[in-house]
ZAMARGU-4260 file (C-alpha; in steps of 0.2 Angstrom, whole numbers, plus 5000, padded with zeros to 4 digits):
<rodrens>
0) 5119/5207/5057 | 5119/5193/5067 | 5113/5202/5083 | 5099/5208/5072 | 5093/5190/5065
5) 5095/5182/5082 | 5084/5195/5092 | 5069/5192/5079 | 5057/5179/5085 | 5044/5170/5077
10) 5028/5173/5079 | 5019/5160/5091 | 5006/5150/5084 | 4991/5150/5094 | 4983/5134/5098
15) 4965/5129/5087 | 4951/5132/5095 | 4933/5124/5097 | 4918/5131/5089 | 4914/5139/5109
20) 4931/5146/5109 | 4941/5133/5120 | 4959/5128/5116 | 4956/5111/5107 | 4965/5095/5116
25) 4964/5085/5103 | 4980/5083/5092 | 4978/5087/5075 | 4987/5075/5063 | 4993/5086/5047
30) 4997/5076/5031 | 5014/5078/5033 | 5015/5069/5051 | 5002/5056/5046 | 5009/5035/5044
35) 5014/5030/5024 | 4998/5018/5028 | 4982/5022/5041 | 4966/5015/5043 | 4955/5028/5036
40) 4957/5043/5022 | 4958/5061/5028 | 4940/5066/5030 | 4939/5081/5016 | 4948/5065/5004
45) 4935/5069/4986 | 4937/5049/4982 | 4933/5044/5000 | 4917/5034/4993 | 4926/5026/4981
50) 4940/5021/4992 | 4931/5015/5008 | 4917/5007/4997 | 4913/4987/5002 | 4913/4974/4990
55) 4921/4973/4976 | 4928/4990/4965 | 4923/4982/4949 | 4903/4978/4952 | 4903/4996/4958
60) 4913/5003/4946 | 4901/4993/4933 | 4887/5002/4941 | 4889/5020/4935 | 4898/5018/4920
65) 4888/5007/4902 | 4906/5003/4899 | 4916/4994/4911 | 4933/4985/4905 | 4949/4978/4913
70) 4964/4982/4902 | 4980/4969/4907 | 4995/4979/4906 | 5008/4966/4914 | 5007/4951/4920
75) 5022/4939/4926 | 5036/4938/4938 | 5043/4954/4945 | 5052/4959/4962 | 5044/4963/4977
80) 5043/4981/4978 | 5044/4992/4996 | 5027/4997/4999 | 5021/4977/4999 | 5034/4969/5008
85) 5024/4972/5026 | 5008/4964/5020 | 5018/4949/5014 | 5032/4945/5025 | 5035/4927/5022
90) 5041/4931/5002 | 5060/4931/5002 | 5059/4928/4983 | 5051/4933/4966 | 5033/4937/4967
95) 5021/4935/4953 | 5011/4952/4948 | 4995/4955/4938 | 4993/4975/4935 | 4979/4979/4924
100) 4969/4997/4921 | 4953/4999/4925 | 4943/5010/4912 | 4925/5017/4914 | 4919/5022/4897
105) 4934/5022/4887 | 4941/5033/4905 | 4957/5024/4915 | 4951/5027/4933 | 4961/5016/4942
110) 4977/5008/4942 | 4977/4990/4950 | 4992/4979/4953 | 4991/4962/4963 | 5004/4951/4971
115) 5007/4932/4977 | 5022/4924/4981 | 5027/4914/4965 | 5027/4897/4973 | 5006/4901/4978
120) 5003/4905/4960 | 5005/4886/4955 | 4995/4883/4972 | 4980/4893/4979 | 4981/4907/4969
125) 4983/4896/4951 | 4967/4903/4947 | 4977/4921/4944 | 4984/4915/4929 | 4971/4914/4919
130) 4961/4929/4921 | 4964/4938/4906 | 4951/4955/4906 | 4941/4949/4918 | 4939/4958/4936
135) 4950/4948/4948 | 4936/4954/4961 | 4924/4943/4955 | 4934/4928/4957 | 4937/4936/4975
140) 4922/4940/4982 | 4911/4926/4974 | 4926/4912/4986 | 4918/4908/5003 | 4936/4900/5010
145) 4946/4918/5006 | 4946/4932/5023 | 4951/4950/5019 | 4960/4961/5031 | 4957/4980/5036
150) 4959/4990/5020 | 4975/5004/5023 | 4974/5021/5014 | 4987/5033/5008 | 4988/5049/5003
155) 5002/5050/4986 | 5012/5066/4990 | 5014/5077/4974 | 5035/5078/4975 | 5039/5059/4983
160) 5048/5046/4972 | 5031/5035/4973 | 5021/5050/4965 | 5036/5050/4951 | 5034/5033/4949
165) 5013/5032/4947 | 5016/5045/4934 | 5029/5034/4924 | 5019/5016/4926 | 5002/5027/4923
170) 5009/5036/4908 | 5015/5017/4902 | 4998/5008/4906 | 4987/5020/4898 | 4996/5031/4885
175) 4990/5046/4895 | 4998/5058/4909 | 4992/5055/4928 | 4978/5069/4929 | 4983/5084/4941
180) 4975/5083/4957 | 4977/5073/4973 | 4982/5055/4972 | 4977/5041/4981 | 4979/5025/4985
185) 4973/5008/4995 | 4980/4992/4998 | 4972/4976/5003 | 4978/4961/5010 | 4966/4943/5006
190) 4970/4926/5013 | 4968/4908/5006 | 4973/4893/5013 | 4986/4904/5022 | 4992/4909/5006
195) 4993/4929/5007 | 4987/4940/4991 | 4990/4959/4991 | 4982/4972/4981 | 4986/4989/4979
200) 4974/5002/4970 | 4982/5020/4964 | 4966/5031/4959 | 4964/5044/4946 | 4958/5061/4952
205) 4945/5059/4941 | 4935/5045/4950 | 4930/5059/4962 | 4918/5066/4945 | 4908/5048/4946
210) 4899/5046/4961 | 4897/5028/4967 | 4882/5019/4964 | 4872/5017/4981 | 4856/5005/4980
215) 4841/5012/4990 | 4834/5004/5005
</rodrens>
């Protein structure tokens, strides 16, 4: 039997091919060998719009729906968790987080958590505090002294630990399950007075059935 199994071979996979029938040179990067974080979302990504959009997510967010409205789920000091410790390197201590939902017509879309190192909350980010429902964005965009990195995207794999957790803190924020479908995420890294703020986005499959406002030319 062992003979037998150690003849059989596998069939070799044949290399992809251009559209003129050349062996294609480029790698081709699967899901699976992709980075946690990289600089752009798979191209057949549903929510790409919505992820690589400009600007702030809650003016465009505000643009396709007639009611827009930011639910604050948690708000306080909490550990740093594993996925923000590269965007904020200098925190050796508690962080302070503001998690919130963000609902379109009654809808939870997206899931929003954003972290500061505690000591900048009574500092360049004591503004934080006292949001309340309103979108942090505008208080970000509308700040001439604040500079934005690159955003980083991520794909949630169904069966990973994150995924399991999404699900838990989304079943929490919102009363509701995590709509099937693929899930995805951004992160975002803003600067003030050298004081780092991170913010990291976890979309509902169901943003990809609201198409982003885009204003004519």
């Amino acid at each position: 039997m062992w003979r037998q199994c150690s003849q059989l071979r596998r069939p070799r996979r044949s290399l992809p091919r251009r559209y003129d029938g050349a062996p294609l040179t480029v790698p081709i990067l699967f899901p699976s060998s992709m980075p946690s974080w990289f600089a752009r979302p798979l191209p057949w990504c549903r929510l790409r719009h919505w992820l690589t959009g400009a600007g702030s997510l809650s003016a465009r967010l505000q643009a396709v729906c007639e009611h827009y409205a930011v639910q604050p789920v948690r708000q306080g000091s909490s550990p740093l968790r594993r996925n923000e410790r590269s965007l904020l390197p200098a925190c050796r201590g508690r962080t302070h987080a503001r998690e919130v939902v963000l609902r379109c017509d009654g809808e939870p879309l997206v899931y929003a958590r954003t972290v500061v190192d505690a000591r900048h909350v009574r500092g360049p980010w004591r503004a934080l505090r006292g949001l309340g429902t309103r979108p942090l964005g505008h208080m970000l965009f509308q700040d001439q002294a604040l500079a934005r990195q690159a955003l980083q995207y991520r794909r949630v794999p169904p069966c990973s630990p994150w995924r399991r957790q999404m699900q838990r803190l989304w079943q929490a924020a919102t009363g509701e399950a995590l709509p099937r479908g693929t899930v995805w995420a951004r992160r975002s890294r803003f600067s003030r007075h050298g004081a780092p703020l991170v913010i990291v986005e976890l979309f509902s499959p169901r943003a990809a059935q609201r198409l982003p406002f885009r204003p004519r030319c």
